[in-house]
C-alpha positions as CSV (number, residue, x, y, z in Angstrom):
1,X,-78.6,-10.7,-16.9
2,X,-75.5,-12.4,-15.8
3,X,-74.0,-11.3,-12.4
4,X,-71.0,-8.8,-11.9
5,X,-67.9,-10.6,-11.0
6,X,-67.4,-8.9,-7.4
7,X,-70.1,-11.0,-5.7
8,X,-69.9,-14.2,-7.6
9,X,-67.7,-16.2,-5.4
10,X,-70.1,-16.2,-2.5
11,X,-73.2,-16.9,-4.6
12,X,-71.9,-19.4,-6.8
13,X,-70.9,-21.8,-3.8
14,X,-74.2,-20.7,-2.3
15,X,-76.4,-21.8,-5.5
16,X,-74.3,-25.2,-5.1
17,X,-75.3,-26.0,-1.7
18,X,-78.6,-26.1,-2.5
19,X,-78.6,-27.9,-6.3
20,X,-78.7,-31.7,-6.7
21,X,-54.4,-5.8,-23.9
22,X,-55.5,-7.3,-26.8
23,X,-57.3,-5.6,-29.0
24,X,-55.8,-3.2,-31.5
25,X,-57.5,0.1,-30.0
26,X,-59.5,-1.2,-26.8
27,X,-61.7,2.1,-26.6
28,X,-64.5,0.8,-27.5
29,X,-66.0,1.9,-30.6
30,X,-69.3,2.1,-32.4
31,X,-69.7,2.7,-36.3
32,X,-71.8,4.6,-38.6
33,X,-73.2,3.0,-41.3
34,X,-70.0,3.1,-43.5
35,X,-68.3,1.3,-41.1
36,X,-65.7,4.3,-39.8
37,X,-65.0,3.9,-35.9
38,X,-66.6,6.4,-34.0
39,X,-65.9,6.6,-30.5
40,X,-68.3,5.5,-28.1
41,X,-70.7,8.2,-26.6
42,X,-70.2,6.6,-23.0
43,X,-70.9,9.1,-20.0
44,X,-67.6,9.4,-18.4
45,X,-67.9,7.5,-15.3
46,X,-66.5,9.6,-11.9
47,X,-64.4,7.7,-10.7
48,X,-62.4,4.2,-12.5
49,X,-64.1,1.9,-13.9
50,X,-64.2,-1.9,-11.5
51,X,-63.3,-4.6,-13.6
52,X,-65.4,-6.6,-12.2
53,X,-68.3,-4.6,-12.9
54,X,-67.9,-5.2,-17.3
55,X,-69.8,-7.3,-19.0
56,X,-71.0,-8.0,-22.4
57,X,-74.3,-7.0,-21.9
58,X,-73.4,-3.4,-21.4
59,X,-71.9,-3.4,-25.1
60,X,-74.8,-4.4,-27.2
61,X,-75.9,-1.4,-28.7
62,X,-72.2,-0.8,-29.9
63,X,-71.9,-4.5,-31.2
64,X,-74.8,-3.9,-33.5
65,X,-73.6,-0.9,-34.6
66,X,-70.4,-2.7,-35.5
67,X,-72.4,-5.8,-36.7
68,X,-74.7,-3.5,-39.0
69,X,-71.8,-2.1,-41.3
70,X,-70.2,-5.8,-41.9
71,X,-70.4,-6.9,-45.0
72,X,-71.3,-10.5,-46.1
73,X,-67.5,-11.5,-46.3
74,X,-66.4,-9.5,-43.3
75,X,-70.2,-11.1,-41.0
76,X,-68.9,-14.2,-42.4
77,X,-65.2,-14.1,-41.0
78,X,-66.6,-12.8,-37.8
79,X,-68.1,-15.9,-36.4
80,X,-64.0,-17.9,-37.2
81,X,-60.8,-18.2,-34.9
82,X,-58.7,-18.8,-37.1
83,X,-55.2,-21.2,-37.1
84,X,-51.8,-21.4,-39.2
85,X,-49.1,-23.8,-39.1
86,X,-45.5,-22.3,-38.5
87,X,-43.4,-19.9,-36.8
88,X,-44.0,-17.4,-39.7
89,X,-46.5,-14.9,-38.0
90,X,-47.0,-12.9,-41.1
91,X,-48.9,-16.1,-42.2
92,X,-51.4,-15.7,-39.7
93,X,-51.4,-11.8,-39.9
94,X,-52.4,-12.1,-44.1
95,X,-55.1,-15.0,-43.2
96,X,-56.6,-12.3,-40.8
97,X,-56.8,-9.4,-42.6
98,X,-58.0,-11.6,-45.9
99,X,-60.6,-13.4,-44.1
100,X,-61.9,-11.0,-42.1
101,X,-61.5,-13.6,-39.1
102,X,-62.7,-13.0,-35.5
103,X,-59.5,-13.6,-34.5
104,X,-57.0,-16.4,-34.0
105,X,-55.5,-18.7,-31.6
106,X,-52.1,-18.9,-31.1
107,X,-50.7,-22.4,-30.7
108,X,-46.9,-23.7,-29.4
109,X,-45.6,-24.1,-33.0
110,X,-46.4,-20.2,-34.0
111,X,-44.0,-19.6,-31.4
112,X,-39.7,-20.8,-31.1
113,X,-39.1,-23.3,-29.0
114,X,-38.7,-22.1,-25.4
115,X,-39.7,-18.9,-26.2
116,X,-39.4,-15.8,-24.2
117,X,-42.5,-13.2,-23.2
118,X,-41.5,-10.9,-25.4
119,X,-41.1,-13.0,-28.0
120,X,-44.7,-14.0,-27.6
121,X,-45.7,-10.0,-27.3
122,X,-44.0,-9.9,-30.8
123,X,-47.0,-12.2,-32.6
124,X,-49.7,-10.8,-30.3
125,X,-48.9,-7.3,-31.2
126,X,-48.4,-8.1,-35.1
127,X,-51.7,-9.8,-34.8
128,X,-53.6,-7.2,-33.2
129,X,-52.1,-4.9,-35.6
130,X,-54.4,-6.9,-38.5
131,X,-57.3,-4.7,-38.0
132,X,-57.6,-0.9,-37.3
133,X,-61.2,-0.4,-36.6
134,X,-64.6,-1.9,-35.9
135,X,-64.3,-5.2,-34.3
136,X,-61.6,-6.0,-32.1
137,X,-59.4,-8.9,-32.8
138,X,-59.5,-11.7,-30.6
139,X,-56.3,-13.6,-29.5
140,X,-56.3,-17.0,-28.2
141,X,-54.6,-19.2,-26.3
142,X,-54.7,-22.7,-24.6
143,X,-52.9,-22.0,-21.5
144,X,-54.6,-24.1,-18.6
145,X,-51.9,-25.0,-16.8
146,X,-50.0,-28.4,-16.6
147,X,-49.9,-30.1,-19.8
148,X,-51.4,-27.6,-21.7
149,X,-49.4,-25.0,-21.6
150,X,-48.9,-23.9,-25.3
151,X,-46.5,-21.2,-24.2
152,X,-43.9,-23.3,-22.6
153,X,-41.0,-20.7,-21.2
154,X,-43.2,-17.6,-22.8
155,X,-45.6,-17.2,-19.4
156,X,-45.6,-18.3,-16.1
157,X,-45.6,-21.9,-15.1
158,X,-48.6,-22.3,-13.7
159,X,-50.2,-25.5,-12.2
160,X,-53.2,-27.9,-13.6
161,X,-56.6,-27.3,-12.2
162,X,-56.2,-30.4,-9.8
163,X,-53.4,-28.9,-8.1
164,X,-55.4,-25.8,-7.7
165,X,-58.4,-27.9,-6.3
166,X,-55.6,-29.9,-3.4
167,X,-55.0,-26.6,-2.3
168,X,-58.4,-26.5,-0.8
169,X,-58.3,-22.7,-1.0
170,X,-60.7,-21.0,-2.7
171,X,-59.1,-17.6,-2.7
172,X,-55.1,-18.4,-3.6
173,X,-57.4,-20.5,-6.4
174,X,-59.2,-17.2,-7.6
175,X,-55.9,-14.8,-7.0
176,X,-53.8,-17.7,-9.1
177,X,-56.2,-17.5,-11.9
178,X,-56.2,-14.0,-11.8
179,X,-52.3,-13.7,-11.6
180,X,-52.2,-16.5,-15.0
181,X,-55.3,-13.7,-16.5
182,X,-53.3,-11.1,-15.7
183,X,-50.0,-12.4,-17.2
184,X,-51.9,-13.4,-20.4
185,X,-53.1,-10.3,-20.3
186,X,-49.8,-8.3,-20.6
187,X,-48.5,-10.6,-23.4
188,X,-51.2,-9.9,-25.6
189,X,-54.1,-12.3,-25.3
190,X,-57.9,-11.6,-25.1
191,X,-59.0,-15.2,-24.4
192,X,-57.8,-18.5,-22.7
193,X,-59.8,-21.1,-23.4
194,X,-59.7,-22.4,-19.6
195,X,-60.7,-23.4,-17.3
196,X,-61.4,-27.0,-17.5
197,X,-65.0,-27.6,-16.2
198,X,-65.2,-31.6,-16.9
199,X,-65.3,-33.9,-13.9
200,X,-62.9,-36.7,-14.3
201,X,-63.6,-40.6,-13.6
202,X,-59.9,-40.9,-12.9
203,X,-57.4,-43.4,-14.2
204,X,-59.2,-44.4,-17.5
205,X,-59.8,-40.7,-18.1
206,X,-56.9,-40.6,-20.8
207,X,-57.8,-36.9,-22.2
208,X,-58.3,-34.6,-18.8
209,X,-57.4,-35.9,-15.6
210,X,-55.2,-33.5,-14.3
211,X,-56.5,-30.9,-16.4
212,X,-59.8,-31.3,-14.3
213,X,-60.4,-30.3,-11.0
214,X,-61.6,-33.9,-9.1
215,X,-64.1,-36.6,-9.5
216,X,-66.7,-34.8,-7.2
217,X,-69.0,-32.5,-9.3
218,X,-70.1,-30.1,-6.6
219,X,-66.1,-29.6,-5.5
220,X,-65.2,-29.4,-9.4
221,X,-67.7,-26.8,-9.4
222,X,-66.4,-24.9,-7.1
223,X,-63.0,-24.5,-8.1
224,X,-64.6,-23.6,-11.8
225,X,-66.4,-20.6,-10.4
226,X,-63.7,-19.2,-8.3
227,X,-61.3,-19.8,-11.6
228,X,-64.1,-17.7,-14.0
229,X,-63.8,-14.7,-11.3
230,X,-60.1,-15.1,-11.5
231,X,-59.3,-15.1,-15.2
232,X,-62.1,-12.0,-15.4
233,X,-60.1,-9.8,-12.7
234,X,-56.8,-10.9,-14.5
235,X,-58.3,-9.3,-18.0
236,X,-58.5,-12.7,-20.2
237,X,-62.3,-13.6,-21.2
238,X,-62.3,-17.4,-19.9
239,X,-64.0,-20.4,-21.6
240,X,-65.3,-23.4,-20.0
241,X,-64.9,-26.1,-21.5
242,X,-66.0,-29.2,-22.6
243,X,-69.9,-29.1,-22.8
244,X,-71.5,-31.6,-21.4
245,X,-68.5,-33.1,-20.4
246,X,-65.5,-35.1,-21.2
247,X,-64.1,-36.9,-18.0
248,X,-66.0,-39.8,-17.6
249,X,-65.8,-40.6,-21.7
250,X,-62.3,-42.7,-22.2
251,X,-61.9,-41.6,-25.4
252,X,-59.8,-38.5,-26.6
253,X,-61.5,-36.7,-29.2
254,X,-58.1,-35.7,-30.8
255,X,-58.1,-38.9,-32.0
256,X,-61.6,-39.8,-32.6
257,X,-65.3,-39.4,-31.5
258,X,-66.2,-40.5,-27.6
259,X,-69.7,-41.0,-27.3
260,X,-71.5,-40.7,-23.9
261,X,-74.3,-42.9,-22.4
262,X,-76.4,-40.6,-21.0
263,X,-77.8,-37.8,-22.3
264,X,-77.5,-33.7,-21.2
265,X,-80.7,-34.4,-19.0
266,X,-79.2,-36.9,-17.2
267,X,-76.5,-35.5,-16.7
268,X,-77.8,-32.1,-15.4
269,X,-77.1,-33.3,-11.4
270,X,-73.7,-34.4,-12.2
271,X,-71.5,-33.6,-14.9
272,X,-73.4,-30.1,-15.7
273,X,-72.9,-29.0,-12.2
274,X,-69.3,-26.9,-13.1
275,X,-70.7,-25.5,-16.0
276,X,-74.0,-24.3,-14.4
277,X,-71.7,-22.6,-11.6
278,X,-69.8,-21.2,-14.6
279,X,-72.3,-19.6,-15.7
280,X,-73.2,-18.4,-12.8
281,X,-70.1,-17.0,-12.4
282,X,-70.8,-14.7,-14.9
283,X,-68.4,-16.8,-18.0
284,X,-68.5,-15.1,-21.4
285,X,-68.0,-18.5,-23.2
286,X,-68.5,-22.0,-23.2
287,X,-67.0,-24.7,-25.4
288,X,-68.7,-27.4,-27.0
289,X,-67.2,-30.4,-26.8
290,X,-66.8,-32.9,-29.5
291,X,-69.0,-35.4,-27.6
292,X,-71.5,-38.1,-29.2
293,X,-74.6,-38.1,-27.5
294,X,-77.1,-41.2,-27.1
295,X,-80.1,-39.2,-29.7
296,X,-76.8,-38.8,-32.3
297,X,-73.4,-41.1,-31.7
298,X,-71.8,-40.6,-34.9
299,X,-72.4,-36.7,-34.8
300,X,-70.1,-34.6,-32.5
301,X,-72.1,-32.1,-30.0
302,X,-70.1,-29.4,-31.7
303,X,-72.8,-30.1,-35.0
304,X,-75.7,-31.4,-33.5
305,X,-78.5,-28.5,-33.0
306,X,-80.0,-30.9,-29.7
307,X,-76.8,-30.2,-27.6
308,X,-76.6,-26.3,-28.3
309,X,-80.0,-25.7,-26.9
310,X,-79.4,-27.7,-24.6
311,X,-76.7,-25.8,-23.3
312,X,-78.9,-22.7,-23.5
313,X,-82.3,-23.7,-22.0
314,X,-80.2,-26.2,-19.3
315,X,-77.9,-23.6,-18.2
316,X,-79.8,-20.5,-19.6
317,X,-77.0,-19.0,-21.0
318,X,-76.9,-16.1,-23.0
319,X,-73.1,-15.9,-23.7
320,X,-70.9,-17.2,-27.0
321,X,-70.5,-20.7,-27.7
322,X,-67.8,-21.8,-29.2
323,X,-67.2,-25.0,-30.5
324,X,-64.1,-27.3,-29.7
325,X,-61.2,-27.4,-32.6
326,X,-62.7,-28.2,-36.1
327,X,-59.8,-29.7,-37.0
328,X,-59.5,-32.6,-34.4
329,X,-60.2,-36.2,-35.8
330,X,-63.7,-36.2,-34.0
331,X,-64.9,-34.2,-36.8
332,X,-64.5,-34.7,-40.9
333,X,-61.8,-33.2,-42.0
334,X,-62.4,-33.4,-45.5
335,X,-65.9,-31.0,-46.2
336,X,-63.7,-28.0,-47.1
337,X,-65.6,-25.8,-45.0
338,X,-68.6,-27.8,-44.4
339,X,-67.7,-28.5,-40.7
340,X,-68.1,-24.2,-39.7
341,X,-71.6,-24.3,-42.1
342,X,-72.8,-27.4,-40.0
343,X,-71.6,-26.0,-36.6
344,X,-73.3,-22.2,-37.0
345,X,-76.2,-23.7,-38.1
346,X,-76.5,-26.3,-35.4
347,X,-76.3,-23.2,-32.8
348,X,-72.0,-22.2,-32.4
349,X,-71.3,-18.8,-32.5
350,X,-67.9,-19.1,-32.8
351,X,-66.2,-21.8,-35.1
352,X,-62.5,-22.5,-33.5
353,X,-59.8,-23.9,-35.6
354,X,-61.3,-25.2,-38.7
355,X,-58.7,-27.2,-40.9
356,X,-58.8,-24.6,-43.5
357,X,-60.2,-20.8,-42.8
358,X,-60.6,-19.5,-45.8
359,X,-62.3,-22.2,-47.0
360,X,-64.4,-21.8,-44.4
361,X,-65.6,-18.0,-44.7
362,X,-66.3,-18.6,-48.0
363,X,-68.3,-22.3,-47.4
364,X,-70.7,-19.4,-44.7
365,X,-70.9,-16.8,-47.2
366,X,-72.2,-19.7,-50.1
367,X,-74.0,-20.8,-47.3
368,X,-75.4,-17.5,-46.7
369,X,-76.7,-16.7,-50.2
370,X,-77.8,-20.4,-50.9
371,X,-80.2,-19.6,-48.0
372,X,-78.5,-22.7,-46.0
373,X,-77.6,-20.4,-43.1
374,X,-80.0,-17.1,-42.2
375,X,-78.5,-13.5,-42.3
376,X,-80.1,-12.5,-38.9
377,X,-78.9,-15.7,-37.3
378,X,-75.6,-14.9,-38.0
379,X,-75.5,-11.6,-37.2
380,X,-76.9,-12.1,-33.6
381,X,-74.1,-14.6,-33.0
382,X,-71.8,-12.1,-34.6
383,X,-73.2,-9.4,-32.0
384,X,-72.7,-11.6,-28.9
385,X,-69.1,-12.1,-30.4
386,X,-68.3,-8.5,-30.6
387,X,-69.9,-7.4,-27.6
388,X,-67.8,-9.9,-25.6
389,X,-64.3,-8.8,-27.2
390,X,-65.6,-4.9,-26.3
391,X,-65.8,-5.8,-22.6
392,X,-62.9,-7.5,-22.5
393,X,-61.2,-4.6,-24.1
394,X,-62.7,-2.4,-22.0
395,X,-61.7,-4.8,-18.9
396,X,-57.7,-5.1,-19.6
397,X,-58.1,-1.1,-20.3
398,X,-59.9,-0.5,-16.9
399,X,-57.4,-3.0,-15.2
400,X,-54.3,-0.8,-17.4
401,X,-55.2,2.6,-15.5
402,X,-55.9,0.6,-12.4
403,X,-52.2,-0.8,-12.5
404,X,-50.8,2.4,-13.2
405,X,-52.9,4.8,-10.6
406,X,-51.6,5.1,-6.9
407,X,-52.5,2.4,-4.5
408,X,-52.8,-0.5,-7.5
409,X,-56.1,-2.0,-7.2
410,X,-57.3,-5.6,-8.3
411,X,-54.4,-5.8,-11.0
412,X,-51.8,-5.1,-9.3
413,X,-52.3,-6.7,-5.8
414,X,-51.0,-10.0,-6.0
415,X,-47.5,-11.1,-6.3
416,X,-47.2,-13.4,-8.6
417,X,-44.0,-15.2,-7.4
418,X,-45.7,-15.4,-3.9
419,X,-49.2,-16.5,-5.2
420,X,-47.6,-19.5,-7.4
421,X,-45.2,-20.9,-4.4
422,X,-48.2,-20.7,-2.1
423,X,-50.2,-23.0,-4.4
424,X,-47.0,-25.1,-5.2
425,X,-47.0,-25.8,-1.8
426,X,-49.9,-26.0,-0.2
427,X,-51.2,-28.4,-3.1
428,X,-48.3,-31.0,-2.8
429,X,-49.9,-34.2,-1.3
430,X,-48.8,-37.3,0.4
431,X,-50.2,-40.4,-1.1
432,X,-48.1,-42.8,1.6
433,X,-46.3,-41.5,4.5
434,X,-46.5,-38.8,6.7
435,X,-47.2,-35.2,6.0
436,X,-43.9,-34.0,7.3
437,X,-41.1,-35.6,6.6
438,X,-38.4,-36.6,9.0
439,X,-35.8,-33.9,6.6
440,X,-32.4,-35.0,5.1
441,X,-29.6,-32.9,4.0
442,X,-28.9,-34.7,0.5
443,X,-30.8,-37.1,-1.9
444,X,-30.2,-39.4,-5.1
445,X,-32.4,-39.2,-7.4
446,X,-32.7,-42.9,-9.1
447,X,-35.8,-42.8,-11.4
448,X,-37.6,-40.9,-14.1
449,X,-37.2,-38.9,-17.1
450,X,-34.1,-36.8,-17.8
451,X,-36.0,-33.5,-18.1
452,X,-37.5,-34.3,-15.1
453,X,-34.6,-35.3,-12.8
454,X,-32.8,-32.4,-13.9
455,X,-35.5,-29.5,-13.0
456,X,-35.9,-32.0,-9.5
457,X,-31.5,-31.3,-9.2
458,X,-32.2,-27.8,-9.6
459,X,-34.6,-27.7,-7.1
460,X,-33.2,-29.6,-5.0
461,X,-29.6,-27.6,-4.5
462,X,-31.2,-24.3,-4.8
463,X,-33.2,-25.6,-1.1
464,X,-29.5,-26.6,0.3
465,X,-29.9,-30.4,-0.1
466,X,-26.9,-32.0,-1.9
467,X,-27.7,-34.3,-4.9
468,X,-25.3,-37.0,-5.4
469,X,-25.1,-40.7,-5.5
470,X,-25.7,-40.8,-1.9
471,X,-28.3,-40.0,0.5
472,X,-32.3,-40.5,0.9
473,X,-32.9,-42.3,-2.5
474,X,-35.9,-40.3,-4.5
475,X,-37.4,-41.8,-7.5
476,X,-40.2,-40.1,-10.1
477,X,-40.6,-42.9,-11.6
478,X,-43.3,-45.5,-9.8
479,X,-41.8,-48.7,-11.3
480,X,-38.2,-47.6,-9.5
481,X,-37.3,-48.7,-5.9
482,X,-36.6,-46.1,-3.3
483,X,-37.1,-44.8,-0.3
484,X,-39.4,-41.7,-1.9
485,X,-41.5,-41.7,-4.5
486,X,-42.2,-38.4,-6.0
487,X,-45.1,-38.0,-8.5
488,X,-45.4,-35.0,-11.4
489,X,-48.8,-36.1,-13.4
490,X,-51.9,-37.5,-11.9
491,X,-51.7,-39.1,-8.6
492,X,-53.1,-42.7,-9.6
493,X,-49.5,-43.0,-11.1
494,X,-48.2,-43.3,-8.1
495,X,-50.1,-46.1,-6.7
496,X,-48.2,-48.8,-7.1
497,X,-45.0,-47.8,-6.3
498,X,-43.0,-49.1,-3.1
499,X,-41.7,-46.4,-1.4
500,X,-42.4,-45.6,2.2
501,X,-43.1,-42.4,1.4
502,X,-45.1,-40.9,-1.4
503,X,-45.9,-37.3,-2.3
504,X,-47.3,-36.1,-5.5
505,X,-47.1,-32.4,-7.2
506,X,-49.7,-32.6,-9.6
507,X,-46.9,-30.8,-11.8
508,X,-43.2,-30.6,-12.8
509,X,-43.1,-26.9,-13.0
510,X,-39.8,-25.0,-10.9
511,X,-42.8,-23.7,-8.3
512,X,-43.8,-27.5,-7.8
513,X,-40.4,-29.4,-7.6
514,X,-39.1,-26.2,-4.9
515,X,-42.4,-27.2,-2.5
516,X,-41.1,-31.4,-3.3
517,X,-37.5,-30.2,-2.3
518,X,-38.2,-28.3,0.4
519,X,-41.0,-30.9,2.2
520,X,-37.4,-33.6,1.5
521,X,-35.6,-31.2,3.9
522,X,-37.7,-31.2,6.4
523,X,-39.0,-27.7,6.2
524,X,-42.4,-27.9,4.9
525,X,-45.3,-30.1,5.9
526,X,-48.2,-31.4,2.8
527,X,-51.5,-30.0,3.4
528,X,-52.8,-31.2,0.1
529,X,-55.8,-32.9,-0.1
530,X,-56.4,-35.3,-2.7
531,X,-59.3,-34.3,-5.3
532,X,-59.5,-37.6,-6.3
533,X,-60.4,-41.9,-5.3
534,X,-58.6,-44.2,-6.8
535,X,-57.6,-48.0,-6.0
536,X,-54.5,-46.9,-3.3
537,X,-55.7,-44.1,-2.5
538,X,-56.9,-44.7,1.1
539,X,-53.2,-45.0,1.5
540,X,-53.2,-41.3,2.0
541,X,-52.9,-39.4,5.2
542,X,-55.1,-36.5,6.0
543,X,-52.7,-33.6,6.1
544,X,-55.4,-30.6,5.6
């Protein structure tokens, strides 16, 4: 039994202390044996359902009622999240419906560049349209924050999980995550495959840094549970991600397969401690990551049987795995289906991104009647599946009619504008200096990208400074003299630059370079903490 979301925050710190809209119709439905949607016989509750009282578990019977009428094809589909290259939704909508998919993700090249929300509401609402009945359809999206942001000018600009974790706040951390839930949540999605549980090592961590929350496992774990409570009371079912962990392996797996030293045991005290608190929290889903492992180098975790039991007798949980994008570089890319066969029968439930998804349903239904993969396996996984997209269409529905009563409850309570300048500025950070600086009316900005220096120009005259060729001298660039040195990615970027003064954002998003211009006026003082050591970084002040 996993734990309802409204007491998770306390508990999940607690347990640390002491260890070493998106679905087409979200009623949820049961079906007959035919397969026609019958509307659940639920006992009307007497007063609104709590968000953060839905879980999966509570939709099990009507997940195997669902389950039970699938055919092979359509059981098959079930267990896929699906992918399509191109801007032509209809693409994705036909590989849906065809394939009987899950559901699908959508990535930044589905959508225009710079798109707007609505045009993002466009392809979630075509895509939810795919199926009328039985299971939901689940919509996807990689929208951490930071440099994965696959929606660009389509959502909110919201931070990396490191700028989160400066903050040192552990509610504006849960009420930002529930604000970025929430605002998924209105453009369509069901899932966002966040947050980011790894633990990075820092400067040779070339595939998560800022994506992760620090290099201390117990604080990383923190900031993960307070996230999953977030993202559940915003409406989005969250996914932690990547099992056993990615941070201290310098290898990206986009490219090709990092293989760790130490195996899940060993690293139960350390690098498992975010995804234990995770599930704690009460997570729907974790994601495998495509990791080597000492008992298996050249295998991936994502298709080696050891690491998926792992991950259920280590962290005992019950929820859907998923596994990391089949069609990443870490995996083969040429078994024509083989990968999703290999990685349901080595203990995923769902199989995200494979390079081709057709080729994959039909690779588990040949599978299926060769005898290769077992019936019942796959319908449980296909039950925990379904049962998870019927509470978290039950959950944006509750969170719906709780927007829309009197008196706005959970969804409708926190500003977002407000909630993403408050962590915009209490996570900006001096690495050199002192927390406040002295003020000055106008700055030149000397160093860094174009894109960059132009948002910073914005910024800057919006907060009354004047931008010219005069004035306190600002670079973002580490390798160009000035007086301040003003850092957008990971703070080790920063170390070697000159300035007197150093301050990093963790981001380059509007909320992040307003809190940079208005600490160069003189009218806001860092209280950021750094999440991470690095060589330099006793350099910083203690502003908390």
């Amino acid at each position: 039994m996993r734990p309802r979301l409204g007491i998770i925050a306390a508990t999940a710190v607690l347990a640390l202390t002491g260890c070493s809209g998106g679905t087409s119709d979200p009623q949820p439905k049961k079906t007959e044996g035919d397969g026609s949607p019958q509307t659940a016989q639920k006992a009307k509750p007497d007063k609104a359902v709590d968000p953060a009282d839905i879980s999966p578990e509570d939709f099990a019977d009507e997940a195997k009622n669902i389950v039970d009428s699938f055919s092979a094809e359509e059981l098959a589909g079930s267990l896929i999240i699906g992918t399509w290259s191109g801007t032509d939704t209809q693409t994705g909508v036909s590989m849906l419906k065809n394939n009987h998919l899950g559901g699908v993700i959508i990535m930044a090249d589905n959508l225009p560049e710079n798109p707007t929300p609505d045009q993002v509401k466009g392809v979630t609402e075509a895509v939810d349209g795919a199926r009328s009945r039985g299971q939901p359809v689940s919509i996807g999206v990689d929208q951490e924050g930071g440099p994965v942001s696959r929606l660009s000018t389509g959502a909110l600009p919201f931070p990396p999980l490191m700028a989160l974790s400066a903050t040192q706040d552990p509610e504006l951390t849960q009420n930002a995550t529930k604000v970025q839930g929430q605002n998924l949540t209105d453009l369509g999605f069901t899932i966002d495959f966040a947050p980011d549980a790894d633990v990075t090592t820092g400067e040779k961590d070339v595939a998560i840094n800022v994506r992760s929350a620090g290099d201390d496992h117990k604080g990383v774990a923190e900031v993960v549970a307070q996230a999953v409570t977030g993202y559940h009371l915003g409406g989005v079912a969250s996914s932690a991600k990547h099992f056993p962990g990615h941070g201290r392996l310098h290898v990206d797996s986009h490219e090709s397969l990092p293989v760790s030293k130490k195996d899940i045991k060993e690293l139960e005290d350390s690098d498992l401690l975010p995804f234990k608190s995770a599930v704690k929290a009460g997570i729907p889903m974790v994601m495998m990551g495509h990791i080597g492992l000492p008992d298996a180098k050249t295998t991936p975790a994502t298709l080696n049987k050891n690491a998926y039991t792992s991950l259920r007798e280590t962290l005992d949980f019950d929820g859907v795995i998923i596994t990391d994008a089949l069609n990443m570089k870490a995996v083969n890319q040429n078994l024509n289906g083989g990968e999703t066969v290999k990685a349901l029968s080595a203990g995923a439930d769902l199989a995200l991104m494979p390079p081709d998804s057709s080729a994959a349903q039909q690779a588990v239904v040949t599978a299926m009647k060769d005898g290769d993969l077992k019936k019942a396996d796959l319908v449980k996984k296909a039950e925990r599946v379904v049962a998870m997209q019927l509470a978290t269409a039950e959950t944006q529905k509750a969170l719906a009619e709780d927007s829309g009563s009197e008196g706005a409850g959970a969804a409708g309570a926190e500003d977002p504008k407000k909630v993403l300048t408050d962590v915009a500025e209490k996570s900006l950070t001096v690495l050199k200096g002192e927390c406040s600086f002295e003020g000055t009316d106008s700055i030149s900005i000397v160093g860094g990208a174009e894109k960059e220096k132009t948002a910073l120009t914005k910024a800057a005259k919006e907060a009354g400074l004047k931008v010219g060729s005069g004035g306190t001298s600002v670079s973002l660039s580490p390798n160009t003299s000035a007086e301040v040195a003003v850092g957008t990615t990971a703070p080790w970027t920063m170390r070697n630059t000159s300035a007197k003064s150093a301050v990093t954002a963790y981001d380059s998003n509007p909320n992040a370079l307003k809190a940079v211009a208005k600490w160069l006026k003189g009218d806001l003082s860092a209280s950021g903490k750094l999440p991470v050591d690095y060589e330099g970084s006793d350099k910083a002040p203690d502003c908390n």
